[in-house]
C-alpha positions in Angstrom: -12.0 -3.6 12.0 -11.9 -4.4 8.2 -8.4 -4.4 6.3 -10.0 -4.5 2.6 -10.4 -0.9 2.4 -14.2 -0.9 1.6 -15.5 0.6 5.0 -12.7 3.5 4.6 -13.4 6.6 3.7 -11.2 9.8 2.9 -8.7 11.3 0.8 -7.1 7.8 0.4 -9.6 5.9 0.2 -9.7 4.4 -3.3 -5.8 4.5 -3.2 -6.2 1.6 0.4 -8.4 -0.1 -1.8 -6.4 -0.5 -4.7 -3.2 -1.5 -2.2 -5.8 -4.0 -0.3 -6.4 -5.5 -3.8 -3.3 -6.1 -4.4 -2.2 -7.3 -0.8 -5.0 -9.7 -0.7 -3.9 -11.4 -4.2 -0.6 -11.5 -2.8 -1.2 -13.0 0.5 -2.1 -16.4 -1.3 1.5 -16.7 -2.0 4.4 -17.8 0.7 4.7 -14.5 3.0 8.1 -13.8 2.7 6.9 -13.7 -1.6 4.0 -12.1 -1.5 5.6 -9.2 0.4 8.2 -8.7 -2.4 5.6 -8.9 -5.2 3.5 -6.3 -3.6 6.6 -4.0 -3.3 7.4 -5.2 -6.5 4.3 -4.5 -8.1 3.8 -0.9 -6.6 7.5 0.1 -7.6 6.8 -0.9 -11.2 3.4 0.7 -11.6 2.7 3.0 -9.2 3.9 6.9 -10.2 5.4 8.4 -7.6 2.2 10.5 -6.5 0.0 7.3 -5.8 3.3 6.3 -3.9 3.6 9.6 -2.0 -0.1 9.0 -0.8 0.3 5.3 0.5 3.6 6.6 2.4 0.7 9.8 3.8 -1.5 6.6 5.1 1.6 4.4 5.9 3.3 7.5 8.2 -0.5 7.9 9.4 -0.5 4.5 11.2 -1.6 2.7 7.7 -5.5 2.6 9.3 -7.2 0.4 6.8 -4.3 -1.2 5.2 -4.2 -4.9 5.2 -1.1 -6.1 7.1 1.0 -7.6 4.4 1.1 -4.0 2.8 2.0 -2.5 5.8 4.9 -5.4 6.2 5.6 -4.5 2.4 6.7 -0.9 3.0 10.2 -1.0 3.9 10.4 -2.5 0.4 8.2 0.0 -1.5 10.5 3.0 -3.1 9.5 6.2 -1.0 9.5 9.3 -3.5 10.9 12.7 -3.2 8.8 15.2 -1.3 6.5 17.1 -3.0 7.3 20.4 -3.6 5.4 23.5 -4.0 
C-alpha cells in the first residue's frame, strides 16, 4: 500500500497529498522534530476547513496518510464542527 497519496482517490484526495508532501519533507528530520514541524506547519497554514477534512480522513482510519502525519495529529489543532 502506498503512503504518498498519489494512488488515492476521493473527496480528500489532493488534501492526503498535500499532507503526504509535507510529512515526507518532514520525515528527513529527527522523528520526535519532524512530527512537531508538521503539526507546526498545518497549524500555521492550514484554515480550519483543510483541517476539518484531514481530522474526516484522520477519524476515518487516515487510509493513505503517511505515518508521521498520522503520529502528528495529536499535535495538529482540531477545529470547531462545522455547522449548518
Amino acid at each position: 500500500m502506498s503512503h504518498d497519496g498519489t494512488h488515492h482517490s476521493g473527496p480528500h484526495a489532493k488534501l492526503i497529498y498535500m499532507a503526504n508532501q509535507i510529512s515526507k519533507f518532514m520525515e528527513s528530520k529527527p522523528t520526535a522534530e519532524g512530527i512537531e514541524l508538521f503539526a507546526s506547519h498545518i497549524n500555521d497554514f492550514w484554515e480550519p476547513r483543510m483541517r476539518r477534512h484531514l481530522f474526516e480522513v484522520i477519524d476515518a482510519g487516515g487510509a493513505g496518510l503517511r505515518p508521521l502525519a498520522l503520529d502528528a495529529a495529536r499535535l495538529i489543532k482540531r477545529p470547531a464542527a462545522q455547522t449548518v
